[in-house]
C-alpha positions as CSV (number, residue, x, y, z in Angstrom):
1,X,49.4,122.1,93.6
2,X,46.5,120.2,91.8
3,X,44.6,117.2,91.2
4,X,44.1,118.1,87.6
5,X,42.5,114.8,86.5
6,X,42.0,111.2,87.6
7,X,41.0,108.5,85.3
8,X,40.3,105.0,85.2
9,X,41.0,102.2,82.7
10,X,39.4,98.3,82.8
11,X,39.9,95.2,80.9
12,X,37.7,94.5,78.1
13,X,36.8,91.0,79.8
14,X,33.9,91.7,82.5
15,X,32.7,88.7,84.4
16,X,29.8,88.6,87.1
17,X,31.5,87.3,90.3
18,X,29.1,84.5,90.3
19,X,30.7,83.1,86.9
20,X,34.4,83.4,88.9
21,X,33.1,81.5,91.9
22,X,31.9,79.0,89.6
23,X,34.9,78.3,87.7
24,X,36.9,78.3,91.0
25,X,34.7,75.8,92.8
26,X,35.4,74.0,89.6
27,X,39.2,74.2,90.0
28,X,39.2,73.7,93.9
29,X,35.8,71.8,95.1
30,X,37.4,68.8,94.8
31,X,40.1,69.7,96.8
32,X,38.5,71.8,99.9
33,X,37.8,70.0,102.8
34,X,34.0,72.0,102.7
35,X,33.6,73.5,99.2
36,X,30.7,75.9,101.1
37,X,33.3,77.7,102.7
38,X,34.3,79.3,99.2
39,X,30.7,80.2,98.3
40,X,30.8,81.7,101.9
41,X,34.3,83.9,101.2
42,X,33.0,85.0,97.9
43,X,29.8,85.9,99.1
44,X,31.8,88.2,101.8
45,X,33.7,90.3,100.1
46,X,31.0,92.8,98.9
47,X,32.1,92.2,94.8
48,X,29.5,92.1,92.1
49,X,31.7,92.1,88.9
50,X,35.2,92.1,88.1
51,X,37.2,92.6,85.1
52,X,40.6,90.3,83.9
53,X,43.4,91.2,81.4
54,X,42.3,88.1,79.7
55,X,39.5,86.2,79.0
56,X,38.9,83.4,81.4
57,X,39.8,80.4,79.8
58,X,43.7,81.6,78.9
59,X,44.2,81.4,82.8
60,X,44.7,77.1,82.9
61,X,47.2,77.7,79.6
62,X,49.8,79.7,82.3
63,X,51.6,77.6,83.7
64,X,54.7,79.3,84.9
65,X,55.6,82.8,86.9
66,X,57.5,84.1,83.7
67,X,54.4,83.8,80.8
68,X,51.8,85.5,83.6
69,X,54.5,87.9,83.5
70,X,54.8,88.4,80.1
71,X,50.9,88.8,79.9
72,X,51.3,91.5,82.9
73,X,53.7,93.3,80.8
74,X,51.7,93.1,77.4
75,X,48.3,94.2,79.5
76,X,50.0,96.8,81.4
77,X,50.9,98.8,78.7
78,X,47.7,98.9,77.2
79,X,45.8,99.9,80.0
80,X,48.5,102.6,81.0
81,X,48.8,103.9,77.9
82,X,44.6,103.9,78.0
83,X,44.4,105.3,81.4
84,X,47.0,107.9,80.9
85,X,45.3,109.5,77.5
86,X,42.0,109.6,79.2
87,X,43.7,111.6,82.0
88,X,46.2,113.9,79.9
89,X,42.5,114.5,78.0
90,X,40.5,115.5,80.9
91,X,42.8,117.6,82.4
92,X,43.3,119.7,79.5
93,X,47.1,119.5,79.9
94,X,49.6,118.8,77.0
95,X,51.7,115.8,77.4
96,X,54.3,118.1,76.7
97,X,54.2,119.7,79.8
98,X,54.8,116.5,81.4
99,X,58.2,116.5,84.0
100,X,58.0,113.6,85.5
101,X,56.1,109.9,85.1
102,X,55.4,107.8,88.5
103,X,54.6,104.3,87.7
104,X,53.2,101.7,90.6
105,X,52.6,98.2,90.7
106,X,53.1,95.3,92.7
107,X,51.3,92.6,90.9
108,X,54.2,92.3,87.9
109,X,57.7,93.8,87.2
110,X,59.7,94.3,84.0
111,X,63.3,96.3,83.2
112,X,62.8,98.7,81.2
113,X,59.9,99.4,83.5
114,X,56.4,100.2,82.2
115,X,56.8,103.9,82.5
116,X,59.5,103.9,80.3
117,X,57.6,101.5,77.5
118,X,54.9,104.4,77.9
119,X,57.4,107.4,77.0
120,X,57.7,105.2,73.9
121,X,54.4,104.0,73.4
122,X,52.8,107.5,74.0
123,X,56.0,110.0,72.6
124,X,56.1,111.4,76.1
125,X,58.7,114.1,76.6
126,X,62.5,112.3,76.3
127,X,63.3,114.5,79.4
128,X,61.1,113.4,81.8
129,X,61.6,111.8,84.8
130,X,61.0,108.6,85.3
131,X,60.4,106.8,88.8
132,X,59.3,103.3,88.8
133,X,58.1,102.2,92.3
134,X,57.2,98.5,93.2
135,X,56.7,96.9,96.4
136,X,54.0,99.7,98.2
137,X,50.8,97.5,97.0
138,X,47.2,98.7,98.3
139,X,49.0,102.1,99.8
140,X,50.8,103.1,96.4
141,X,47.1,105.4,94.5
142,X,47.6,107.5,97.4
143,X,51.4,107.4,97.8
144,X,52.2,108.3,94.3
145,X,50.0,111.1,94.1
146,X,52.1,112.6,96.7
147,X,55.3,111.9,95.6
148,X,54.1,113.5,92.7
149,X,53.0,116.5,94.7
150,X,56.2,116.3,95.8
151,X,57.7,117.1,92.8
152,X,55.6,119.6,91.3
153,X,57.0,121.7,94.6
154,X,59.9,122.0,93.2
155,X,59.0,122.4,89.7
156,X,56.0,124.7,90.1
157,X,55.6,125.3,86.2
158,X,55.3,121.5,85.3
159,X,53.1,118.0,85.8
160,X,53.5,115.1,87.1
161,X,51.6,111.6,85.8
162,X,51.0,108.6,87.9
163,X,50.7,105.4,86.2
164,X,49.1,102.7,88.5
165,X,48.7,99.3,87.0
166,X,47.3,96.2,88.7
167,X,46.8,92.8,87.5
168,X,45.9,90.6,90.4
169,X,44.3,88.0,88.8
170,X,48.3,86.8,87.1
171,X,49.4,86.6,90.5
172,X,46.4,83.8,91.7
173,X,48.1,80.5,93.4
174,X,46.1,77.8,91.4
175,X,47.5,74.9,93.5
176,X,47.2,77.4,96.8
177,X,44.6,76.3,99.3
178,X,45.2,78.7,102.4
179,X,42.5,81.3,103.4
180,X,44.5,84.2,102.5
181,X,44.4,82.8,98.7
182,X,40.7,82.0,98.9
183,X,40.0,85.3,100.2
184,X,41.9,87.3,97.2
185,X,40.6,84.6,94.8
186,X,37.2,86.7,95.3
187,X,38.1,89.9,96.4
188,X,41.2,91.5,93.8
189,X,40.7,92.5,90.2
190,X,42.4,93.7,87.0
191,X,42.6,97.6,86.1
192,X,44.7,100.6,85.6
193,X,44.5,104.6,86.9
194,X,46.4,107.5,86.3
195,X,46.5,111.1,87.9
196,X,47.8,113.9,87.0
197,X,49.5,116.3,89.6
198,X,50.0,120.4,88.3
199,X,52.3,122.9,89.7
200,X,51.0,126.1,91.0
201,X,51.8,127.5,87.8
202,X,49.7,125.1,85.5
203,X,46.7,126.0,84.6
204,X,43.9,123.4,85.7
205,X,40.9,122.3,87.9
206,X,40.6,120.0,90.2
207,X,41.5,120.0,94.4
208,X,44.4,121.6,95.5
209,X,46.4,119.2,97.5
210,X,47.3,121.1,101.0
211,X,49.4,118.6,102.8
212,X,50.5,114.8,103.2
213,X,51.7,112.8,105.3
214,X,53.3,109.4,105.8
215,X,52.7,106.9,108.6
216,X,54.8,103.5,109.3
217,X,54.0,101.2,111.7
218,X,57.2,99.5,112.5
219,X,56.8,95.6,113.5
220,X,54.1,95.0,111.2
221,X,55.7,93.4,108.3
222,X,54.0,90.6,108.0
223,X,50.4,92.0,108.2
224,X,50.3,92.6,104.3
225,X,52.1,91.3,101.3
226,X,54.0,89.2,98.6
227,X,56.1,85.6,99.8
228,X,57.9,85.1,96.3
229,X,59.0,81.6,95.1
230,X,59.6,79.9,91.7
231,X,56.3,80.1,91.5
232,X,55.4,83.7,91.5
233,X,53.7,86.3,94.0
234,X,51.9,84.6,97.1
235,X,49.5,86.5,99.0
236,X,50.2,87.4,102.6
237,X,46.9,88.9,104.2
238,X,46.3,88.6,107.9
239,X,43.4,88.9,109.7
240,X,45.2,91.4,111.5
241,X,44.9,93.8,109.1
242,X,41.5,95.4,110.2
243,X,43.1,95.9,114.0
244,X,45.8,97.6,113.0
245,X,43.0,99.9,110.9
246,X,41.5,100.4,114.1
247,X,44.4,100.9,116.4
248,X,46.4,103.5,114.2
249,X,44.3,105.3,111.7
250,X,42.2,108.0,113.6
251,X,44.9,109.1,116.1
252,X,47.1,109.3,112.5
253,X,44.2,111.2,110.6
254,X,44.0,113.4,113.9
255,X,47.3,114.2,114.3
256,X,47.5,115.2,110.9
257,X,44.4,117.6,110.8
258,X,45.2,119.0,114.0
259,X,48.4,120.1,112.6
260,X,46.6,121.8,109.9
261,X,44.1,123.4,112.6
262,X,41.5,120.8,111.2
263,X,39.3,118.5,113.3
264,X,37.1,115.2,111.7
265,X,34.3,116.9,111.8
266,X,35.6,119.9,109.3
267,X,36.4,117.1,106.5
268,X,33.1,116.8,104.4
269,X,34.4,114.1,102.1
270,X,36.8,111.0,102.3
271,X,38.7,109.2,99.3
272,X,39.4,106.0,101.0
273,X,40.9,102.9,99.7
274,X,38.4,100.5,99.0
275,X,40.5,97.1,100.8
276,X,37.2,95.1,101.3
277,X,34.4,95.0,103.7
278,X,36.3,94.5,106.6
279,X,38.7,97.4,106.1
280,X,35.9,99.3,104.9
281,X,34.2,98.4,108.3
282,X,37.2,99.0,110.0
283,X,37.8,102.5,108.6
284,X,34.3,103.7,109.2
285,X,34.3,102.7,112.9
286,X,38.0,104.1,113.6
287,X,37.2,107.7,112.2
288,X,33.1,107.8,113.6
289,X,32.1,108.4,109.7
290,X,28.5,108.4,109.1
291,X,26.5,106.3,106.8
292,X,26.9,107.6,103.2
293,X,30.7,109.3,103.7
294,X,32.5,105.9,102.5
295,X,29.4,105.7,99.3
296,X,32.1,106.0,96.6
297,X,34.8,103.4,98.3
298,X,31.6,101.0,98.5
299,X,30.7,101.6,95.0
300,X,33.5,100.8,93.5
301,X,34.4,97.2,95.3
302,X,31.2,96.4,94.1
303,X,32.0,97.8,90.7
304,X,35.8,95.9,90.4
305,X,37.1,94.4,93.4
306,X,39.9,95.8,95.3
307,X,42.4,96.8,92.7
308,X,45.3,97.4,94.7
309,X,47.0,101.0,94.4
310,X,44.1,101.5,91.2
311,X,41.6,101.3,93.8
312,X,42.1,104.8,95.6
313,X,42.8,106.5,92.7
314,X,39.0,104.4,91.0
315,X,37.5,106.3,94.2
316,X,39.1,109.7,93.6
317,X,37.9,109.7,89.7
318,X,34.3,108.6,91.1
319,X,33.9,112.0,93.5
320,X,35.6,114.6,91.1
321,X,33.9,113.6,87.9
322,X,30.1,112.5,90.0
323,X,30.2,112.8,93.5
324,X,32.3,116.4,93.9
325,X,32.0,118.6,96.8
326,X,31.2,122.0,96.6
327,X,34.1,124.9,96.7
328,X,35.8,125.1,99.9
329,X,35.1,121.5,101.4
330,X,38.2,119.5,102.6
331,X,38.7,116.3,101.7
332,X,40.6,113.3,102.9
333,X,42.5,111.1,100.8
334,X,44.1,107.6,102.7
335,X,45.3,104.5,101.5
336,X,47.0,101.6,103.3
337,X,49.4,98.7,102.6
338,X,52.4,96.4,102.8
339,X,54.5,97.9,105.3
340,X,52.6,97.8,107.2
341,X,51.6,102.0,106.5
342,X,49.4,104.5,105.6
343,X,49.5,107.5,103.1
344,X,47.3,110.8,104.1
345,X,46.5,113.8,102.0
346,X,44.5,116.7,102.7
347,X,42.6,118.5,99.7
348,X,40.3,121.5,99.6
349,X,38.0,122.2,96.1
């Protein structure tokens, strides 16, 4: 089994993250107890430009869950369909040889699902399978390409396609003043991904995927996700989120090397979700990683923000098409999320 592409797709409507912060101290200055302690959030979260389905001044016509999304729906699409050429393109595969489609979100849902508008959209295959998964939020890049893997197993002489689309900005609470909402006000952005996983028999480049592994962390519920009213998706994101970084992930990452006869020190890149500085931080001092190993997460939260499931999958395309190790070097790939849990795979080039 094989990576055979990753590819990224982004809005059309680029803003500095000065420009956001702006219009937001617009929105909420008059409202925050210390309108500093924005700047001070924004300022945190290690985000030079971000990129919105639409352009900025649509945002005050929404006024209710259902039109934001519509507008998820409409956007979605496009960018899958945008993301998923590019990757079909790289990879040199036909869309033909698609078996099955993986689509993730968690930031808007629709029935028929997206996948399925993108079998349309795109004329994919009528007999492919279609799995639609919502609900697995930041953990979902790196979850998906393993279900995926999953299924190329047992269908050695297909692909597989994962379709991740996230749209955080039509989930923002406008009238929301807690921290957790300040925080993602700065720290989330718009954009699409999509992968595409070979069989052994499939012809194609790219890391072969060795192993996975899935990790839950039972109790932790309320570390990491969605509280869903009349009113939409409101953010739940705990400060505890960096501990339980810390506290889980090296004795996970070690347990699942060891069982590979694989120790840290044998992995000579990481695809790492990029979270935020914090989790960033967190990350780098659980596994002992060295200045430079987490380059390509850094990059891209400067580049977009933390994209949700996008983001791991935005880190995976930057190291195969400009950071790619040589022949023979292992990789790790790790994502975490809502759960709260963590998604490990092991690649070799």
């Amino acid at each position: 089994m094989r990576i055979a592409s990753a590819s990224g797709a982004l809005p059309d409507h680029q803003y500095d993250q000065r420009a956001l912060l702006a219009a937001l101290r617009d929105h909420w200055g008059p409202k925050l107890d210390n309108p500093l302690f924005l700047d001070r959030l924004h300022a945190r979260v290690g985000v030079d430009t971000r990129y919105l389905a639409l352009p900025m001044a649509d945002y005050y016509g929404i006024e209710t869950w259902g039109q934001a999304n519509n507008h998820w729906i409409e956007a979605a699409v496009d960018l899958g369909e945008r993301a998923l050429n590019s990757a079909l393109e790289q990879a040199g595969i036909a869309k033909e040889r698609l078996g099955a489609i993986f689509f993730v979100s968690v930031t808007g849902i629709c029935s028929p699902s997206i996948d399925a508008r993108l079998v349309n959209r795109m004329n994919l295959p009528a007999r492919i399978k279609r799995v639609p998964i919502f609900g697995l939020g930041c953990v979902a890049g790196a979850a998906g390409i393993a279900r995926a893997a999953d299924y190329v197993r047992a269908y050695p002489d297909e692909a597989a396609a994962l379709v991740s689309v996230e749209l955080c900005s039509l989930t923002l609470q406008r009238e929301d003043l807690s921290i957790a909402n300040l925080i993602s006000s700065g720290l989330f952005g718009d954009g699409a991904a999509a992968a595409l996983v070979a069989g052994q028999n499939v012809e194609c480049d790219g890391p072969r995927i060795l192993a996975t592994r899935s990790v839950f962390y039972p109790g932790t519920e309320d570390v990491m996700g969605w509280d869903i009213s009349e009113k939409g998706f409101r953010i739940v994101l705990s400060r505890e989120v960096p501990v339980v970084v810390e506290k889980n992930l090296a004795g996970d990452v070690d347990a699942f090397l060891r069982d590979h006869g694989l120790t840290r020190g044998g992995i000579g890149s990481w695809i790492l979700h990029t979270g935020g500085p914090r989790v960033l931080e967190a990350t780098s001092a659980a596994l002992g990683l060295k200045n430079g190993d987490l380059d390509a997460s850094w990059h891209c939260l400067r580049r977009t923000g933390n994209l949700s499931s996008a983001s791991v999958l935005f880190v995976l395309e930057e190291v195969m098409r400009r950071r790619r190790p040589a022949p023979g070097v292992y990789s790790v790939m790790a994502a975490m999320g809502p759960g709260f849990c963590s998604e490990l795979l092991l690649l070799k080039w």
